[in-house]
N, CA, C and O of each residue as an XYZ file, in Angstrom:
344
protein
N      -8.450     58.116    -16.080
C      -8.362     59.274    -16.926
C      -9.534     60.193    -16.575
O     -10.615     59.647    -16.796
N      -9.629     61.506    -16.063
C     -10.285     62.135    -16.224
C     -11.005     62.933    -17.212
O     -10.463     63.201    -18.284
N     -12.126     63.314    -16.949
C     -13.035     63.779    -17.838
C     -12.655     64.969    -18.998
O     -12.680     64.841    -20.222
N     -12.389     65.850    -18.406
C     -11.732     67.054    -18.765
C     -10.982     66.296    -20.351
O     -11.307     66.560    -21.508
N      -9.795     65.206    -19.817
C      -8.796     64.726    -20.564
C      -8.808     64.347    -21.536
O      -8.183     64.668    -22.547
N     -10.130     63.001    -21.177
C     -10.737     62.590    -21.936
C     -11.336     63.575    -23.262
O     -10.867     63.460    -24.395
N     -12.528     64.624    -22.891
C     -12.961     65.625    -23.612
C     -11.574     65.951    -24.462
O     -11.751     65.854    -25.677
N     -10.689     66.193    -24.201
C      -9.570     67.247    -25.212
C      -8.784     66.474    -26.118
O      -8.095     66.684    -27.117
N      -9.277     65.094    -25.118
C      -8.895     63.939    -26.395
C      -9.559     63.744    -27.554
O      -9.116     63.549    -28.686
N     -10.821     63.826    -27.100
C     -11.655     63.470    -28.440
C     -11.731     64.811    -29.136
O     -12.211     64.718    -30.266
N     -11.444     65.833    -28.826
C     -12.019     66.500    -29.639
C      -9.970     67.053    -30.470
O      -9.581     67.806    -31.362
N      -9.606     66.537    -29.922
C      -8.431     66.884    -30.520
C      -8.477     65.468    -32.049
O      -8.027     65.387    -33.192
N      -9.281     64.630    -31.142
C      -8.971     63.540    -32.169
C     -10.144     63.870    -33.456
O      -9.997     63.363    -34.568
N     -11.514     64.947    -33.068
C     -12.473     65.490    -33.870
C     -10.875     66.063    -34.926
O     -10.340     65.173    -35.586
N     -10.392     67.184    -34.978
C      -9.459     67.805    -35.582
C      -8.834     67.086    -36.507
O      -8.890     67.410    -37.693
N      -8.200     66.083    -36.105
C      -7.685     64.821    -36.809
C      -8.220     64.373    -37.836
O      -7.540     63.911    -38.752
N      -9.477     64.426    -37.870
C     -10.352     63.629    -38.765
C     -10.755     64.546    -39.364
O     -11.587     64.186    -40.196
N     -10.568     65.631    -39.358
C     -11.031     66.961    -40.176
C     -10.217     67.311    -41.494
O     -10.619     68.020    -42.417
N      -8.775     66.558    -41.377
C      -7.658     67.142    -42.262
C      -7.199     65.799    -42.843
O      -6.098     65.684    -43.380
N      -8.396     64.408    -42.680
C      -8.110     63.165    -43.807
C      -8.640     63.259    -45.003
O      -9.516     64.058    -45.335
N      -8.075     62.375    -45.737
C      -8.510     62.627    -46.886
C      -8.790     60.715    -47.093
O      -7.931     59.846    -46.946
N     -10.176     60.530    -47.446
C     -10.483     59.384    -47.749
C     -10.794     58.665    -49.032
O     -11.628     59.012    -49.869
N      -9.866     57.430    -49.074
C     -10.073     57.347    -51.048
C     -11.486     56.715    -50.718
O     -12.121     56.478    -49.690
N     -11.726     56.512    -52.444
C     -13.442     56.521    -52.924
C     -13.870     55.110    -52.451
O     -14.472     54.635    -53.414
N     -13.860     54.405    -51.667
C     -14.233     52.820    -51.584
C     -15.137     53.238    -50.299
O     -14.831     53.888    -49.299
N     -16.607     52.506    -50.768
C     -17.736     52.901    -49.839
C     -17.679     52.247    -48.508
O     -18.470     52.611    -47.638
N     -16.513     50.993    -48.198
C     -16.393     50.849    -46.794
C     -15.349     51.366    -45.967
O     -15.400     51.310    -44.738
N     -13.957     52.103    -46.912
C     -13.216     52.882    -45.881
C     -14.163     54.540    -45.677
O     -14.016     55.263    -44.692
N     -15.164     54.876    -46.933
C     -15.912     55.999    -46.542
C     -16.840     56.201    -45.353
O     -16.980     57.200    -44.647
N     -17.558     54.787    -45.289
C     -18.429     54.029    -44.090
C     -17.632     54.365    -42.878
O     -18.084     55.019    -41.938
N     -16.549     53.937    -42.939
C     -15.504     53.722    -41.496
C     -15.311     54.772    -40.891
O     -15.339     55.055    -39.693
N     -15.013     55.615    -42.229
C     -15.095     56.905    -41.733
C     -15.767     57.618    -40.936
O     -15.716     58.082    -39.797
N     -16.608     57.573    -42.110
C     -18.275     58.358    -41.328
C     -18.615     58.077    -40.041
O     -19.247     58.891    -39.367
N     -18.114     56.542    -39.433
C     -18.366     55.922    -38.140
C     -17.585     56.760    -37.286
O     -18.047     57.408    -36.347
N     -16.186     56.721    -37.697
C     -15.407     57.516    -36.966
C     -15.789     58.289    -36.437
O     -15.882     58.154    -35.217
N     -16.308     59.778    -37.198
C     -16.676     61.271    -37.046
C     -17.673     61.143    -36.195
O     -17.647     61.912    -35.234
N     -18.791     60.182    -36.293
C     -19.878     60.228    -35.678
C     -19.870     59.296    -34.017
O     -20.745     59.538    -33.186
N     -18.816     58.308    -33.764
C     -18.501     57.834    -32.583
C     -17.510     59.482    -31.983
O     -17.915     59.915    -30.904
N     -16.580     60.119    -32.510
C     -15.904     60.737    -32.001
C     -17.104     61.993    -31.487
O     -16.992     62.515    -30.378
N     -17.919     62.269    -32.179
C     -18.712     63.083    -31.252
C     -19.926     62.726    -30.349
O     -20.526     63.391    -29.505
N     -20.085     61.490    -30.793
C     -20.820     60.940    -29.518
C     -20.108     60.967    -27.989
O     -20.475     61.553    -26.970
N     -18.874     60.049    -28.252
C     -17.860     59.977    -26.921
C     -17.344     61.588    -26.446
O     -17.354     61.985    -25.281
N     -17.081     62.063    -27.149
C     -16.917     63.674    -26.749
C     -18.549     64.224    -25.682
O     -18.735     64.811    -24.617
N     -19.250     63.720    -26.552
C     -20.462     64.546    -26.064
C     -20.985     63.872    -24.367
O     -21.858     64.305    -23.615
N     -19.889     62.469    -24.167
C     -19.955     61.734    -22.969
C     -19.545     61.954    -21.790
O     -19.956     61.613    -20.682
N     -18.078     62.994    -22.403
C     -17.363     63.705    -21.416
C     -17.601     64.622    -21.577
O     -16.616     64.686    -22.312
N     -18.031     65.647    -21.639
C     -17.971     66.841    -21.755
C     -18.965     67.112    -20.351
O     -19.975     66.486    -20.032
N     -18.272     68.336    -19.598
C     -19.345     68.481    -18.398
C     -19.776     70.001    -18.892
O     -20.377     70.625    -18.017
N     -19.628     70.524    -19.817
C     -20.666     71.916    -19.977
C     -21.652     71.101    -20.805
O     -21.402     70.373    -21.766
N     -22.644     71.330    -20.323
C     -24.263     71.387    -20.988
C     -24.292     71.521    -22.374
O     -24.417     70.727    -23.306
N     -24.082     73.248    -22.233
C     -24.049     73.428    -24.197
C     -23.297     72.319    -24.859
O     -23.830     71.325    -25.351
N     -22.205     72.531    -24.836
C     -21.133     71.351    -25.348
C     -21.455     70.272    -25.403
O     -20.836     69.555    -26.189
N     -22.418     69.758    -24.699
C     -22.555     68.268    -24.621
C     -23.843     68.028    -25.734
O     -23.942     67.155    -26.596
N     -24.696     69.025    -25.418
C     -26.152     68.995    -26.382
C     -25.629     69.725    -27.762
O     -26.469     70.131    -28.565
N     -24.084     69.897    -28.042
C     -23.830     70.513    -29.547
C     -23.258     69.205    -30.351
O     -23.500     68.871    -31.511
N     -22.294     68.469    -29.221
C     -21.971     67.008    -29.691
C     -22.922     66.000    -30.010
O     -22.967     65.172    -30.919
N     -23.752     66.287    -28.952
C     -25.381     65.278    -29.412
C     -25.816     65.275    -30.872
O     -25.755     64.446    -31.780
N     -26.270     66.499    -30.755
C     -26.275     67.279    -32.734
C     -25.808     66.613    -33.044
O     -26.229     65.558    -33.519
N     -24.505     67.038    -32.868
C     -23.204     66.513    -34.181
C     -23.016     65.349    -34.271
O     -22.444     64.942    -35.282
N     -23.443     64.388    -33.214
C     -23.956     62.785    -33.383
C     -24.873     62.590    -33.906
O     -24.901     61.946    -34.955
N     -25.748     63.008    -33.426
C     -26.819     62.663    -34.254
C     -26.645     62.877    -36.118
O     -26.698     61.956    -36.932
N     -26.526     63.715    -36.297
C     -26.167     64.562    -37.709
C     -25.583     63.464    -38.382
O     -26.247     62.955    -39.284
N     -24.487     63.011    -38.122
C     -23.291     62.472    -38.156
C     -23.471     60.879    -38.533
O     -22.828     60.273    -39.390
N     -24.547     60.332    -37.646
C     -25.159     58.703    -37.698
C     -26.521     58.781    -38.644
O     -27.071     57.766    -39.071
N     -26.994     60.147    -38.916
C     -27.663     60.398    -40.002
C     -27.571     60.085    -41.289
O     -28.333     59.477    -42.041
N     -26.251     60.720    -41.480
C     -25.559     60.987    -42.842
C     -24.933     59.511    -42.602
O     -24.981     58.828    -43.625
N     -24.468     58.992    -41.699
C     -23.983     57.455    -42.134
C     -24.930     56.429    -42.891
O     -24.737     55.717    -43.876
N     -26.026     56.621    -42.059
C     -27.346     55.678    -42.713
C     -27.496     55.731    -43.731
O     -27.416     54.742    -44.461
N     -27.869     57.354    -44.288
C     -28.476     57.773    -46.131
C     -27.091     57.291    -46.565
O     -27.179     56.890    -47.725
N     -25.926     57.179    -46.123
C     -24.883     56.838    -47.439
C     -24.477     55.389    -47.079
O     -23.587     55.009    -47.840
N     -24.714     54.774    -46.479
C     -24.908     53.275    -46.275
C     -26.103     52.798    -46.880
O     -26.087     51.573    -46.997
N     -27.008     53.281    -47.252
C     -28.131     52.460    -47.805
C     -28.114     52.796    -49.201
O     -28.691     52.012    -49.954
N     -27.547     53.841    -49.703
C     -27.004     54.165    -50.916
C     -25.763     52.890    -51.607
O     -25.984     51.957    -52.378
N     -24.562     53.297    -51.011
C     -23.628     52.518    -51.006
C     -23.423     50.772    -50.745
O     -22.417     50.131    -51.047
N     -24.412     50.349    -50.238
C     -24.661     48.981    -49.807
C     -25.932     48.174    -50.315
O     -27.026     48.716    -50.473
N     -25.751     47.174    -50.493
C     -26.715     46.248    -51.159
C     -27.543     46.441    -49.738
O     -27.092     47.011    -48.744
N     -29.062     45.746    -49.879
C     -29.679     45.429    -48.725
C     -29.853     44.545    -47.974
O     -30.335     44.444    -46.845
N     -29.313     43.724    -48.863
C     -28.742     42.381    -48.077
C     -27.018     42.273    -47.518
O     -26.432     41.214    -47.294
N     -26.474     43.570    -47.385
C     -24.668     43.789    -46.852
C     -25.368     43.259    -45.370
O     -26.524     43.392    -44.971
N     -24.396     42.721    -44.843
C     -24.412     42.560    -43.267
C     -23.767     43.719    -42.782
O     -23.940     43.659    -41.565
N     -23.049     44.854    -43.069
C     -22.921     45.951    -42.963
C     -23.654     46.964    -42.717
O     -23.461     47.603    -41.683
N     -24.603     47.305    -43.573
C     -25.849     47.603    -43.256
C     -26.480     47.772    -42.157
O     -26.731     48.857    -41.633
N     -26.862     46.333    -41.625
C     -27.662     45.837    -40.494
C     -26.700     46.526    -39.473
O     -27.223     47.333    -38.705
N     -25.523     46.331    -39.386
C     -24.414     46.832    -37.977
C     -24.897     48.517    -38.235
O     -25.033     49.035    -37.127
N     -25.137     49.323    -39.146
C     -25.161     50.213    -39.042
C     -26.671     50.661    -38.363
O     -26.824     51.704    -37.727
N     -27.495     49.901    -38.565
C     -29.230     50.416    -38.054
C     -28.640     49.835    -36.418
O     -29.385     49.887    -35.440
């Protein structure tokens, strides 16, 4: 699969995840959040423009940010969940 392909995959699959709607249970919210934040990491893997790649970085980063503060919220400190997330 080429790169290009790859790229229009993920970011078609970014879109996807833009128009779910997730019920209130803090580990399909977790899953989520993983989602959004793997989908712009792997985007940001293929992508061969520069900008694009350092906007997905962001948006990874951002993304595994906001997973942490609402995983340590949402989770005891002893979840083994947790730990997969650091």
């Amino acid at each position: 699969m080429n790169h290009e392909f790859q790229g229009k995959c993920h970011r078609d699959l970014q879109d996807l995840l833009e128009h779910i709607r997730v019920i209130n249970d803090p580990y399909t919210q977790l899953a989520f959040l993983i989602m959004h934040a793997d989908v712009a990491w792997y985007t940001a893997k293929v992508t061969k423009n520069a900008v694009d790649r350092r906007r997905q970085c962001s948006l990874a980063k951002k993304r595994y940010s906001g997973l942490l503060g609402k995983g340590t919220v949402a989770l005891t400190s002893n979840d083994i969940s947790l730990m997969k997330i650091l």
